[in-house]
N, CA, C and O atoms as CSV, one atom per row, in Angstrom:
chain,resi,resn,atom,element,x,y,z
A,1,UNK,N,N,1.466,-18.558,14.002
A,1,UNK,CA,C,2.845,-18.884,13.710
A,1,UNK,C,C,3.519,-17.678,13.065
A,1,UNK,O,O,3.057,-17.242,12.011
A,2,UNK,N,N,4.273,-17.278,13.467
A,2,UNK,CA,C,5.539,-16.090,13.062
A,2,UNK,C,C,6.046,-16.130,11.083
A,2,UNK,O,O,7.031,-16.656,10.565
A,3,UNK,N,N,5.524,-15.773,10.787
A,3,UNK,CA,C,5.799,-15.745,9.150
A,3,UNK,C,C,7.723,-15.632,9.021
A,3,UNK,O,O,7.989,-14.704,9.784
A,4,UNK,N,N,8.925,-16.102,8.477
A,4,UNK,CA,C,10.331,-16.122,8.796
A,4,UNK,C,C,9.806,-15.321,7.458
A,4,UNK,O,O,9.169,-15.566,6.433
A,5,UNK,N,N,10.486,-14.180,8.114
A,5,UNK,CA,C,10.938,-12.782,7.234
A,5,UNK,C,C,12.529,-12.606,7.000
A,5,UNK,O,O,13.173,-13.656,7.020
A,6,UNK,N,N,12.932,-11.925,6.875
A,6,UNK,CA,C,14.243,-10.938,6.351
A,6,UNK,C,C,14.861,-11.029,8.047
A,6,UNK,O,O,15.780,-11.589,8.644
A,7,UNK,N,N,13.949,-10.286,8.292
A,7,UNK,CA,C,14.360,-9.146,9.481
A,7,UNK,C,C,14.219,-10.260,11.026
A,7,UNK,O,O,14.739,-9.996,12.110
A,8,UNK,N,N,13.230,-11.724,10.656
A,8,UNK,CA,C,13.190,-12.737,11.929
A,8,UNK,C,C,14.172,-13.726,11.738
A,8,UNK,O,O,14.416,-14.349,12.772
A,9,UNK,N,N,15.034,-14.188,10.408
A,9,UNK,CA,C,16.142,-14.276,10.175
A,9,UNK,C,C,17.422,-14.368,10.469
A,9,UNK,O,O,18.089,-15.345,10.808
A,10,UNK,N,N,17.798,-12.896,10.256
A,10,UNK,CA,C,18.639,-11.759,10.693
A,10,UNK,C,C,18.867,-12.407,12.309
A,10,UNK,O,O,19.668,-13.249,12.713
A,11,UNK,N,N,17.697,-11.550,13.095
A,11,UNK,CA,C,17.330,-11.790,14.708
A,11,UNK,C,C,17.798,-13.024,15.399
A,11,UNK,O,O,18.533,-13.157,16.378
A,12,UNK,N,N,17.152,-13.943,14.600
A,12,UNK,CA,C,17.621,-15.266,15.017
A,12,UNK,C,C,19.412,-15.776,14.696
A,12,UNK,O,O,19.986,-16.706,15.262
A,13,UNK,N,N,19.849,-15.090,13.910
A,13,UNK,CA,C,21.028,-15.396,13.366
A,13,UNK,C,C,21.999,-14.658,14.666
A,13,UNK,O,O,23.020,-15.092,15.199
A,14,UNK,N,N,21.297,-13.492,14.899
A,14,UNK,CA,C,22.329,-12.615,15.886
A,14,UNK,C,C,22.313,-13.507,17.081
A,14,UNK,O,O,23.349,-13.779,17.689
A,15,UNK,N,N,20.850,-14.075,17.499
A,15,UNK,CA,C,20.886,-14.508,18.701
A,15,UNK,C,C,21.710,-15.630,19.074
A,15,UNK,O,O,22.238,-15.861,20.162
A,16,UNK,N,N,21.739,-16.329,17.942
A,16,UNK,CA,C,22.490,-17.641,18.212
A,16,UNK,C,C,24.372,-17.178,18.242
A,16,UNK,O,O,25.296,-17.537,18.972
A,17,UNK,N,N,24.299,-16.400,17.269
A,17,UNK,CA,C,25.581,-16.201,17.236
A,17,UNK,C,C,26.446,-15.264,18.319
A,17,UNK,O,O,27.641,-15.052,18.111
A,18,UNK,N,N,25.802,-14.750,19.421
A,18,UNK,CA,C,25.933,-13.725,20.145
A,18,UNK,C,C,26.324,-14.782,21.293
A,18,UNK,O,O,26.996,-14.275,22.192
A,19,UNK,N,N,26.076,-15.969,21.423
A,19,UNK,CA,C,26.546,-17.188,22.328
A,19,UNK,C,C,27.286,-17.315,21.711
A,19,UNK,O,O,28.077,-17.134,22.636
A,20,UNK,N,N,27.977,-17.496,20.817
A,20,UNK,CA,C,29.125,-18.386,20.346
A,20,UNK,C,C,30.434,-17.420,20.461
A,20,UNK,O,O,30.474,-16.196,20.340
A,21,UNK,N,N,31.347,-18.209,20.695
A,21,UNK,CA,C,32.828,-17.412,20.566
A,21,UNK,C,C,33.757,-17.977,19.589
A,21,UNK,O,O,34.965,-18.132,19.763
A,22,UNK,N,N,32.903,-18.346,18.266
A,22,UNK,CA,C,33.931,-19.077,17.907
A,22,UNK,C,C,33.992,-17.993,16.334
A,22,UNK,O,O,33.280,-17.023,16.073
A,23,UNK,N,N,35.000,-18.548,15.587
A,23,UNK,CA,C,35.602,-18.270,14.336
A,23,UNK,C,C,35.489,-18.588,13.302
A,23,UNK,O,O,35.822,-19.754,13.090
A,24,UNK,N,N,34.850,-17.576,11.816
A,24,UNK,CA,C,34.262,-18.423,11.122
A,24,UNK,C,C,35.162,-18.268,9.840
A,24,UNK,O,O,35.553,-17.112,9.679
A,25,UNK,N,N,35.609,-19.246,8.818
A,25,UNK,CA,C,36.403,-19.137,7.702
A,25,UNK,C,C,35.382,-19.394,6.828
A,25,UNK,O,O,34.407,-20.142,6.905
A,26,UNK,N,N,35.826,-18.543,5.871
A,26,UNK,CA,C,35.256,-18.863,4.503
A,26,UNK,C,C,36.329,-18.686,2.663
A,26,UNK,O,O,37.057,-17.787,2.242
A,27,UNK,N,N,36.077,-19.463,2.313
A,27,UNK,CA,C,37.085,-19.262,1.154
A,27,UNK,C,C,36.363,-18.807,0.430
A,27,UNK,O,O,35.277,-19.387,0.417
A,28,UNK,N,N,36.480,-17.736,-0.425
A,28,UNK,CA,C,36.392,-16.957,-1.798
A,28,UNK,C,C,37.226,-16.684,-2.698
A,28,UNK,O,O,38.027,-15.749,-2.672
A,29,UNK,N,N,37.050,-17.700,-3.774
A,29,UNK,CA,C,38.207,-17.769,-4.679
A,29,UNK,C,C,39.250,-18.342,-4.399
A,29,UNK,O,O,39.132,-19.566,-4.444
A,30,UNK,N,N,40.244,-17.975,-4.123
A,30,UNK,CA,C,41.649,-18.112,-3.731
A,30,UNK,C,C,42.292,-17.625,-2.301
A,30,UNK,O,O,43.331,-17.984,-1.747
A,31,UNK,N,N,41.126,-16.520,-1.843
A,31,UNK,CA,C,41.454,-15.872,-0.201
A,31,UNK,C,C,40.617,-16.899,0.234
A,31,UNK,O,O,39.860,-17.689,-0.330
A,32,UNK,N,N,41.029,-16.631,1.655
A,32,UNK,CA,C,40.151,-17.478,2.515
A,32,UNK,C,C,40.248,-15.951,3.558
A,32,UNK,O,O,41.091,-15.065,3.699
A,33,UNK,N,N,38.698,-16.287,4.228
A,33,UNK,CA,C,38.740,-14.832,5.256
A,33,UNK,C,C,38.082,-15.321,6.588
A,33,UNK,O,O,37.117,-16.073,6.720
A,34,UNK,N,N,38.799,-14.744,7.482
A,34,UNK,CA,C,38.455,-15.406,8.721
A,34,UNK,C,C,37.366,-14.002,9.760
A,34,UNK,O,O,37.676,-12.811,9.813
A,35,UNK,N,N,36.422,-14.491,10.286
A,35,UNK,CA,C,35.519,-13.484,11.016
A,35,UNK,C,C,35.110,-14.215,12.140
A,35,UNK,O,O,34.814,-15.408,12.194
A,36,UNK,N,N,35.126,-13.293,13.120
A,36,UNK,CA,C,34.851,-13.668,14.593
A,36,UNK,C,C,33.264,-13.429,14.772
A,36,UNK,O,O,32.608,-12.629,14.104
A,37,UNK,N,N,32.838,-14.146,15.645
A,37,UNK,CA,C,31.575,-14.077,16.009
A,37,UNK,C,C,30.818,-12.476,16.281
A,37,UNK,O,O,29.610,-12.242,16.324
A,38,UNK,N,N,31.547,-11.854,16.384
A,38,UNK,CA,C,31.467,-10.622,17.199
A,38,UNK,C,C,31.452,-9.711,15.608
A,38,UNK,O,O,30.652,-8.785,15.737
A,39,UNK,N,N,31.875,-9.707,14.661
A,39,UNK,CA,C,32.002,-9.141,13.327
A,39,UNK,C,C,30.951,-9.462,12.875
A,39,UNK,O,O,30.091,-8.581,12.881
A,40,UNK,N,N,30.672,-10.471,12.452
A,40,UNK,CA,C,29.614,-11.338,11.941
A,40,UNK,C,C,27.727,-10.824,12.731
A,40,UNK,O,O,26.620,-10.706,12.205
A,41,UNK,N,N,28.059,-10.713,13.675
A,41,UNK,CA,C,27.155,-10.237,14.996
A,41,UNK,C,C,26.539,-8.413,14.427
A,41,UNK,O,O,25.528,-7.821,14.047
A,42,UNK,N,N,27.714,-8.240,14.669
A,42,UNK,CA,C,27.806,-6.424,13.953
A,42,UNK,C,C,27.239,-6.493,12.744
A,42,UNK,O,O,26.040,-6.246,12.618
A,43,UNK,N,N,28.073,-6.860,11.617
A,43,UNK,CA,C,27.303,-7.220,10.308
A,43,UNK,C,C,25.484,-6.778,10.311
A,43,UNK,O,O,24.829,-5.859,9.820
A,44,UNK,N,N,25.204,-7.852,11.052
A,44,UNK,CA,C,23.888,-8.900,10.892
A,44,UNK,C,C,23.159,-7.375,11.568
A,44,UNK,O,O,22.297,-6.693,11.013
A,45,UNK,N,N,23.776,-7.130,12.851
A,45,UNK,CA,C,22.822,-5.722,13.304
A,45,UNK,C,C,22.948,-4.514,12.486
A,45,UNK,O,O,22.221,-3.608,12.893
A,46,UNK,N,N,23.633,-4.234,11.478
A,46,UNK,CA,C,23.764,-3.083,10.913
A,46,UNK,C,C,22.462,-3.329,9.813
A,46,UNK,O,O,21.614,-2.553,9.373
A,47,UNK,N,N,22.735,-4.845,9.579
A,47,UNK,CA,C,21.735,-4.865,8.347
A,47,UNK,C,C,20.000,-5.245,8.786
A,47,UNK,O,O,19.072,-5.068,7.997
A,48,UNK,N,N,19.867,-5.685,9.927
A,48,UNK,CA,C,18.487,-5.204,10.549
A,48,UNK,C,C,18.159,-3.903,10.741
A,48,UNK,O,O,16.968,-3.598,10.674
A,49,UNK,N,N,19.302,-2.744,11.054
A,49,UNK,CA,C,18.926,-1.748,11.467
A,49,UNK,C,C,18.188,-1.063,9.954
A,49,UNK,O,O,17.122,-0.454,10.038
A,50,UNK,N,N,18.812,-1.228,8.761
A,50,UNK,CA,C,18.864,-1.030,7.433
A,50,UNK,C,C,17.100,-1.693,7.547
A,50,UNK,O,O,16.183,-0.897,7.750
A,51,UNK,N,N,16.964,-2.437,7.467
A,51,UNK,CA,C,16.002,-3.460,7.021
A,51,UNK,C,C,14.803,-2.451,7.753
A,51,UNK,O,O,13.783,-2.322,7.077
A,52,UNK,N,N,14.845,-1.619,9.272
A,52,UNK,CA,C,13.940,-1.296,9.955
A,52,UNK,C,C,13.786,0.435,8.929
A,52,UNK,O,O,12.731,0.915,8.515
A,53,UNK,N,N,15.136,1.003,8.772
A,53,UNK,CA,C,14.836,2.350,8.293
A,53,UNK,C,C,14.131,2.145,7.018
A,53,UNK,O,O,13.228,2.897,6.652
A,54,UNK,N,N,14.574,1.040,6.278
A,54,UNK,CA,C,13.481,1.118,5.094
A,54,UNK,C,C,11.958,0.591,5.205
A,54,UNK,O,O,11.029,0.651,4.399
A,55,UNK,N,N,12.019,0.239,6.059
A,55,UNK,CA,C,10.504,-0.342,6.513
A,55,UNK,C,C,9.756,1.197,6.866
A,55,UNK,O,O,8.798,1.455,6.136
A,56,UNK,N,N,9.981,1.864,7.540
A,56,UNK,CA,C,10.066,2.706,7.739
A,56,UNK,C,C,9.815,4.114,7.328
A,56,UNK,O,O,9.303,5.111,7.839
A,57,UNK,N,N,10.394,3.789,6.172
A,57,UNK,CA,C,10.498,5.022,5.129
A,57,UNK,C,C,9.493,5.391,4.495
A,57,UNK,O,O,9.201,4.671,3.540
A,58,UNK,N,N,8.549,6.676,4.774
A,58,UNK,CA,C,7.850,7.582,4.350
A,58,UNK,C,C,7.081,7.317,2.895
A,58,UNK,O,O,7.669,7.745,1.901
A,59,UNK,N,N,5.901,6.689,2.719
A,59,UNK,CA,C,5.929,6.389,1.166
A,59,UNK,C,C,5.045,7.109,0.512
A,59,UNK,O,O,3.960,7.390,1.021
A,60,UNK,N,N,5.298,7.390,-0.362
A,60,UNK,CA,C,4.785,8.584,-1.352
A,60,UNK,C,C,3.685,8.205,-2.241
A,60,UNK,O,O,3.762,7.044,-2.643
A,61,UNK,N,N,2.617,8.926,-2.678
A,61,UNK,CA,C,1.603,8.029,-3.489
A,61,UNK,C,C,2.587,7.980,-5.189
A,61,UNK,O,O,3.641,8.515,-5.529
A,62,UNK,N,N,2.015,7.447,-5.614
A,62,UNK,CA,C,2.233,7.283,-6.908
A,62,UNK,C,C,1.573,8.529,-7.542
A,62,UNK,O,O,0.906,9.412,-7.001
A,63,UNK,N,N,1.958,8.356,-8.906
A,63,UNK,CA,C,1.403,9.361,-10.034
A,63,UNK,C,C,0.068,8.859,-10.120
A,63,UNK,O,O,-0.876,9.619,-9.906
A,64,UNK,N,N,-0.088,7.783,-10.380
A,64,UNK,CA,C,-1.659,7.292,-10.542
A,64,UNK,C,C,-2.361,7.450,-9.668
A,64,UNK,O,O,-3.486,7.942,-9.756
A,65,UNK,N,N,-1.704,6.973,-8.438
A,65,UNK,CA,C,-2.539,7.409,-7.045
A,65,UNK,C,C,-3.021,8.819,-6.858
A,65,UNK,O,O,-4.083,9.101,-6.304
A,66,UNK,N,N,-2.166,9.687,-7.358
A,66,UNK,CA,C,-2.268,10.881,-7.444
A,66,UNK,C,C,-3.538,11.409,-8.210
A,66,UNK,O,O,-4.368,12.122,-7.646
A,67,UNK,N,N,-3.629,11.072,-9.350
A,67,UNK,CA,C,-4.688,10.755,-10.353
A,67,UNK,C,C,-5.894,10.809,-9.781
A,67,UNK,O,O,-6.795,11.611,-9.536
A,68,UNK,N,N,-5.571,9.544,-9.635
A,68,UNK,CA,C,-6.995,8.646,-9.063
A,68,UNK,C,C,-7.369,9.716,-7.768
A,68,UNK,O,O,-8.484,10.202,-7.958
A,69,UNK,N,N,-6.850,10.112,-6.746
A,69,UNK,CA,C,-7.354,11.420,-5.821
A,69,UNK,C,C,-8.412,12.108,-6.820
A,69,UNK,O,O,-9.595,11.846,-7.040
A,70,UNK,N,N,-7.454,13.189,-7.398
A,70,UNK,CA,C,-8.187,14.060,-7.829
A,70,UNK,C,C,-9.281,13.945,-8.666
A,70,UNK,O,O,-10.123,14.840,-8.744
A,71,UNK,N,N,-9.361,12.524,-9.541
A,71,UNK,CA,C,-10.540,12.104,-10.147
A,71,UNK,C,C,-11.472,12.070,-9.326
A,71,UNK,O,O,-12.473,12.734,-9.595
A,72,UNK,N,N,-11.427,11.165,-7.877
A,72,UNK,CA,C,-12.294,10.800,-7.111
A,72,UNK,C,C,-13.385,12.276,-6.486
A,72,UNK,O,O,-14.567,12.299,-6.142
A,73,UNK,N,N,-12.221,13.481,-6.566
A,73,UNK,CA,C,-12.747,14.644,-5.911
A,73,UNK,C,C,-13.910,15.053,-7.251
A,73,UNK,O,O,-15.131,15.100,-7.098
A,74,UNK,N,N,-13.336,15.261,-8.261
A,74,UNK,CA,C,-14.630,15.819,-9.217
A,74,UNK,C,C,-15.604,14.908,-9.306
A,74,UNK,O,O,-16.660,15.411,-9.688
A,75,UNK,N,N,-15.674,13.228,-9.003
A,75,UNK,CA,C,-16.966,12.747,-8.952
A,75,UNK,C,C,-17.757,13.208,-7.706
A,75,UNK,O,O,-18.881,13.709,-7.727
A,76,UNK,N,N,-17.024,12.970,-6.657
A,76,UNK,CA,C,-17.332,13.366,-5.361
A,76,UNK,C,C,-18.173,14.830,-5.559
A,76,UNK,O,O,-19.325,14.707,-5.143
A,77,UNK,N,N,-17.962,15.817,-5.948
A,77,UNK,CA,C,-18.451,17.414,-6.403
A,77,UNK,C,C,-19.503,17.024,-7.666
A,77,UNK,O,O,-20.490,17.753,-7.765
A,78,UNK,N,N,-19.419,16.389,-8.226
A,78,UNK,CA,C,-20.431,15.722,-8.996
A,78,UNK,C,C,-21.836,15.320,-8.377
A,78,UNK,O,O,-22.893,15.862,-8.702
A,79,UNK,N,N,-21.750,14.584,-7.704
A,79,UNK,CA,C,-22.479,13.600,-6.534
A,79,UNK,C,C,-23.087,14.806,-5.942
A,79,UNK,O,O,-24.249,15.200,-6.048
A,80,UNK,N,N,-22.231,15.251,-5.387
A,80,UNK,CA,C,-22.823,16.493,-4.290
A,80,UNK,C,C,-24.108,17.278,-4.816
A,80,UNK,O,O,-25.260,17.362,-4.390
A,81,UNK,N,N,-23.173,18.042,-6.366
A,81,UNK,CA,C,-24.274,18.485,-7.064
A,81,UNK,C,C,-25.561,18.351,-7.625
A,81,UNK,O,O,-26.234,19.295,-8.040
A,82,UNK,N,N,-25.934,17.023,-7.632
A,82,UNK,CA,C,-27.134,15.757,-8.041
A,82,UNK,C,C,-27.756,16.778,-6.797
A,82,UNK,O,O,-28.369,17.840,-6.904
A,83,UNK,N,N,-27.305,15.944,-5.473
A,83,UNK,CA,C,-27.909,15.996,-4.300
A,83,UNK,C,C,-29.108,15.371,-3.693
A,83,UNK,O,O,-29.910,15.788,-2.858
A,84,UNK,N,N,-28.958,13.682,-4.678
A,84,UNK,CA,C,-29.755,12.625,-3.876
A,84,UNK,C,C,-29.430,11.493,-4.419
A,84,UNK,O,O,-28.895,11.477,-5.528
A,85,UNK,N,N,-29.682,10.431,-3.773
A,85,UNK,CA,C,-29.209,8.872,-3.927
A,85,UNK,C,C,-29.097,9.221,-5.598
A,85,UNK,O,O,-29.672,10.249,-5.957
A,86,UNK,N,N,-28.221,8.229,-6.875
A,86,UNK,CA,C,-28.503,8.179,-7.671
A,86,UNK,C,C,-27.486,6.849,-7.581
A,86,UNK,O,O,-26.852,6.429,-6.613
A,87,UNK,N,N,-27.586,6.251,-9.215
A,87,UNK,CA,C,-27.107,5.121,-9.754
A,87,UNK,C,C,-25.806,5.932,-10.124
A,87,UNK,O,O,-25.451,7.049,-9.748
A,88,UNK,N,N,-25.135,4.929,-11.071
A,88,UNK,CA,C,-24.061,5.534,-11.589
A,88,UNK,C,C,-24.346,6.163,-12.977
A,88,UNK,O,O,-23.716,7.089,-13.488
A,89,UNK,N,N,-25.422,5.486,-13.504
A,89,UNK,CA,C,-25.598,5.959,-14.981
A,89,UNK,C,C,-26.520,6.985,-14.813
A,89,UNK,O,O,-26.374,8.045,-15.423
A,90,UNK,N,N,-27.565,6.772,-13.965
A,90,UNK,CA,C,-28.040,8.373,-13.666
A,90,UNK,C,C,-27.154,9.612,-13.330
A,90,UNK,O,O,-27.610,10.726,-13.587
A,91,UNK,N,N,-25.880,9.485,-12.756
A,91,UNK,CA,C,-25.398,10.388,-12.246
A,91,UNK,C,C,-24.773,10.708,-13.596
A,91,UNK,O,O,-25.161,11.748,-14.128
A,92,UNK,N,N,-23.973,10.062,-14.154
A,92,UNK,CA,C,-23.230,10.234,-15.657
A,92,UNK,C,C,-24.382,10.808,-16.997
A,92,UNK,O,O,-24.182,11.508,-17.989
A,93,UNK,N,N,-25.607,10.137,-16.461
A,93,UNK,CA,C,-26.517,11.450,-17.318
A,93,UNK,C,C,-26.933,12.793,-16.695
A,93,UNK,O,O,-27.629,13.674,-17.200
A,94,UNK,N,N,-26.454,12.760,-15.702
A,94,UNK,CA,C,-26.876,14.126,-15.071
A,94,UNK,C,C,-25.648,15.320,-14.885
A,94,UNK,O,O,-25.714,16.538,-14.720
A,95,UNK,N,N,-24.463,14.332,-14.998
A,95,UNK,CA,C,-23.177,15.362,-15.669
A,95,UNK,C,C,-22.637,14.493,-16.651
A,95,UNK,O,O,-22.067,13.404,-16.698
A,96,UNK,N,N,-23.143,15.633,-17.637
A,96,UNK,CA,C,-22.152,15.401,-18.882
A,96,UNK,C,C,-20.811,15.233,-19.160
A,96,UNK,O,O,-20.250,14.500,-19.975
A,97,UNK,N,N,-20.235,16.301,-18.081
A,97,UNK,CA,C,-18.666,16.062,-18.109
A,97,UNK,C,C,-18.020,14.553,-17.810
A,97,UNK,O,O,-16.995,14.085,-18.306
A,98,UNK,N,N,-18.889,13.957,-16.888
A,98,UNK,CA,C,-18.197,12.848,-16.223
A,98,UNK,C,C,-17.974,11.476,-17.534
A,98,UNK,O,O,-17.127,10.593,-17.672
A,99,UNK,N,N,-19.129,11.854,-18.269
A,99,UNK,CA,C,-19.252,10.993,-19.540
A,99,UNK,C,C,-18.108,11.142,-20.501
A,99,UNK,O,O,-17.531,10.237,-21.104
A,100,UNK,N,N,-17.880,12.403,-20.544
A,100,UNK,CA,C,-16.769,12.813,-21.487
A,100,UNK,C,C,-15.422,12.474,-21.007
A,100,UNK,O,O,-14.508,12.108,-21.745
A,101,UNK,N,N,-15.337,12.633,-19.572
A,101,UNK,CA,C,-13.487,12.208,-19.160
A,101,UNK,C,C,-13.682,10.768,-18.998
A,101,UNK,O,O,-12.962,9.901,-19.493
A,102,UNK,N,N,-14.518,10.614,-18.404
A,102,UNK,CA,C,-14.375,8.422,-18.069
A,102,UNK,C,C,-15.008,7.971,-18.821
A,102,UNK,O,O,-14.679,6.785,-18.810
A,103,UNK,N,N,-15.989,8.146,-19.752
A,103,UNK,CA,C,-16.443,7.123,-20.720
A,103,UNK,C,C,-17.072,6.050,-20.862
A,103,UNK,O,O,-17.644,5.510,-21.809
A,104,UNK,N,N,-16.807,5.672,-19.250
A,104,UNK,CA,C,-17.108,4.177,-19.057
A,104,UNK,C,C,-17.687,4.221,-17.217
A,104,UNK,O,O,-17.042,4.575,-16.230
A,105,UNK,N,N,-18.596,3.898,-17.277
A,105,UNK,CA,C,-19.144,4.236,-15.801
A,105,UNK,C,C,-18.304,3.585,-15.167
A,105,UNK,O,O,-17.575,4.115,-14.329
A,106,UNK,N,N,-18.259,2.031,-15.532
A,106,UNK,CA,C,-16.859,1.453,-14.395
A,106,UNK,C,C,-16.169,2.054,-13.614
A,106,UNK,O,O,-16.001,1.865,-12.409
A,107,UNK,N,N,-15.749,2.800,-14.290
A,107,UNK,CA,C,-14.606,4.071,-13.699
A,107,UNK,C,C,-15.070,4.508,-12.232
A,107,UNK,O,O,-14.611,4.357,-11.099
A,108,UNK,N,N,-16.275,5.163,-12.823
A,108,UNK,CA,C,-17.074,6.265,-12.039
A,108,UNK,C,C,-17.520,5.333,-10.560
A,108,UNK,O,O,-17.350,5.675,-9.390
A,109,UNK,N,N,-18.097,4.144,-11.062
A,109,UNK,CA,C,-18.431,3.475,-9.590
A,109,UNK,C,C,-17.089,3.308,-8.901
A,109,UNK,O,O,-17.056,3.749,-7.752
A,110,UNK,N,N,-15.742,2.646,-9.470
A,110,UNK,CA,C,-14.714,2.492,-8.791
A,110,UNK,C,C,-14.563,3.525,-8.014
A,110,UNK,O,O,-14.609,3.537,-6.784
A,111,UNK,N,N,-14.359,4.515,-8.829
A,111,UNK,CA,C,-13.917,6.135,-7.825
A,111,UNK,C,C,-14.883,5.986,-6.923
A,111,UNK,O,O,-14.311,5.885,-5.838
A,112,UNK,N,N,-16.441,5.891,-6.726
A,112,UNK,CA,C,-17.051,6.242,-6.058
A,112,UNK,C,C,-17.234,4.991,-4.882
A,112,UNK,O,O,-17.754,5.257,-3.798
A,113,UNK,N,N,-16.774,3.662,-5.195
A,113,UNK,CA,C,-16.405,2.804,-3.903
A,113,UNK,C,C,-14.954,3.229,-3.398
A,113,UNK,O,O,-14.609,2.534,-2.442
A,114,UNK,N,N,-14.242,3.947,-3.685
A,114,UNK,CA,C,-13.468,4.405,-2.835
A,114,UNK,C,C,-13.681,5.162,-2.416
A,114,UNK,O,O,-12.641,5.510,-1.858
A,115,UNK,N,N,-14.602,6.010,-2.162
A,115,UNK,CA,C,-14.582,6.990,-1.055
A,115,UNK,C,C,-15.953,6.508,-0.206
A,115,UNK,O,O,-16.589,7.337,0.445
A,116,UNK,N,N,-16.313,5.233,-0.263
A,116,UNK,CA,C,-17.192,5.162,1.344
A,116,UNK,C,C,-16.801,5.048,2.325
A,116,UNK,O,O,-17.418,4.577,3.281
A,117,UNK,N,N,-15.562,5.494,2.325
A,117,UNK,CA,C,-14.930,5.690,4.138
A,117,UNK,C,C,-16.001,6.610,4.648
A,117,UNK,O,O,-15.784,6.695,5.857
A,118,UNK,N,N,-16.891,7.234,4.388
A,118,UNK,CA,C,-17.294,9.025,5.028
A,118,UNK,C,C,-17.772,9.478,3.827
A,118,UNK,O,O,-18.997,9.599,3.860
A,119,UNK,N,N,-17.188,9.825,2.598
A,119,UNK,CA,C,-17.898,10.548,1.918
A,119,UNK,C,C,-18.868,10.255,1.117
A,119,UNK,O,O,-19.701,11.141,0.926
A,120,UNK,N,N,-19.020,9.079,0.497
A,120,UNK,CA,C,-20.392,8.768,0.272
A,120,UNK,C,C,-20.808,7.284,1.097
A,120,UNK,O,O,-19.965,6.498,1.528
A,121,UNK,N,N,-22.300,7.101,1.209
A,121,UNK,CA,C,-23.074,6.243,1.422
A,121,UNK,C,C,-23.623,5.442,0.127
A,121,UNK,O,O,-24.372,6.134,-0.563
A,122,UNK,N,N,-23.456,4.428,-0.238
A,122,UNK,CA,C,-23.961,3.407,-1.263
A,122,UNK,C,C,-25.545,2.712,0.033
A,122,UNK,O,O,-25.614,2.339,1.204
A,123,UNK,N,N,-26.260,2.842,-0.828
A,123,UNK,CA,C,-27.569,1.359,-0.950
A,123,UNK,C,C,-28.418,1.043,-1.434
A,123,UNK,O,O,-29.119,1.806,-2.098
A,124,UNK,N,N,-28.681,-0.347,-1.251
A,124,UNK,CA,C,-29.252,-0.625,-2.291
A,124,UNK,C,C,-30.760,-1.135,-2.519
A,124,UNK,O,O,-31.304,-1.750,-1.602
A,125,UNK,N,N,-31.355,-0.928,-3.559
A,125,UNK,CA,C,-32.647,-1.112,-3.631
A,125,UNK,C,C,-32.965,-2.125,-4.964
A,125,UNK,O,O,-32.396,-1.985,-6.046
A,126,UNK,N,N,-33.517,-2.691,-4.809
A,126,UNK,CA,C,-34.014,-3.676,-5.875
A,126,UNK,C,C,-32.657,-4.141,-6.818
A,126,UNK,O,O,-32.519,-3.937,-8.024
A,127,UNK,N,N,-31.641,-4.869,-5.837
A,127,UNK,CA,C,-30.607,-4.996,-6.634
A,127,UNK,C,C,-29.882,-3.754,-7.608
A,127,UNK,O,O,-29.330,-3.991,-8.683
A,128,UNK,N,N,-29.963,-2.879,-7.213
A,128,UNK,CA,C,-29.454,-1.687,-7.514
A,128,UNK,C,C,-28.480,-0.810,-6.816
A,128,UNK,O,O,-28.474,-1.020,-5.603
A,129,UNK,N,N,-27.591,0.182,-7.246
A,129,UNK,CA,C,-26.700,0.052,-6.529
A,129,UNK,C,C,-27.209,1.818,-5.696
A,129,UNK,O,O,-26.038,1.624,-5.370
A,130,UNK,N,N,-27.552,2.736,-5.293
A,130,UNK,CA,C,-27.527,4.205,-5.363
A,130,UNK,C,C,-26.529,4.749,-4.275
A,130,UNK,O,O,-26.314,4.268,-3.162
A,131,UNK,N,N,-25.892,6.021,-4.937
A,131,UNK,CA,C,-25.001,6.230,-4.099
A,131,UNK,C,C,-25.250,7.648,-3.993
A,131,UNK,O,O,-25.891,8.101,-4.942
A,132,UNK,N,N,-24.768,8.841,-2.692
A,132,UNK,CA,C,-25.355,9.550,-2.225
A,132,UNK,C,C,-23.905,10.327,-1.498
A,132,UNK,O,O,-22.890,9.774,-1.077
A,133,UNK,N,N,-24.169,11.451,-1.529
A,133,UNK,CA,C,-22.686,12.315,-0.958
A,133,UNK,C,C,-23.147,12.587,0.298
A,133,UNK,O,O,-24.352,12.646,0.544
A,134,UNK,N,N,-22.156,12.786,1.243
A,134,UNK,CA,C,-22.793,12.803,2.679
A,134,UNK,C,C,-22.441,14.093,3.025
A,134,UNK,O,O,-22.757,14.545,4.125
């Protein structure tokens, strides 16, 4: 079933109204304003077209996102440097630095489940987690 969005709305509003020839009044306040099907029609497509360019529009990471990259790269160069399966707390005892900026391994596994697209391999052994740079 079609989720009614913004933009399926809109569509449906043009379609129906693109048959009709008729005239629509509306009072505001004290004016009353009269619009033809064909205005109303225009309207409705200017503001789908709006609705598509911002859909559209190019999106930028965040500052954090940004962050979070470059964190992910020094664990990632971390990992590398080990240069075999390890845990997370093995790896955080095996660089000191990583202990000192994150503090908290949490961290360190998060960063490091985001990059098993390709760059690392996680598995596991005796309910354990080891992860490995590829």
């Amino acid at each position: 079933m079609l989720k009614m969005t913004n933009r399926v709305a809109l569509s449906t509003a043009i379609e129906v109204l693109s048959k009709s020839a008729e005239t629509f009044t509306l009072t505001a306040g004290e004016e009353t304003l009269t619009y033809s099907a064909e205005e109303v029609v225009a309207k409705l497509t200017t503001m789908v077209e709006q609705l598509d360019k911002k859909a559209s529009a190019p999106k930028k990471p965040t500052a954090k996102q940004v962050q979070a990259i470059g964190e992910a790269e020094e664990v990632y160069e971390a990992l590398k440097s080990v240069g075999k399966a390890v845990t997370v707390s093995e790896l955080m005892e095996a660089v000191p630095e990583l202990m000192t900026k994150f503090k908290s391994s949490q961290k360190v596994a998060s960063l490091l489940r985001s990059m098993l697209d390709g760059k690392v391999v996680r598995t596991e052994e005796k309910r354990k987690a080891y992860f490995q740079a590829v």
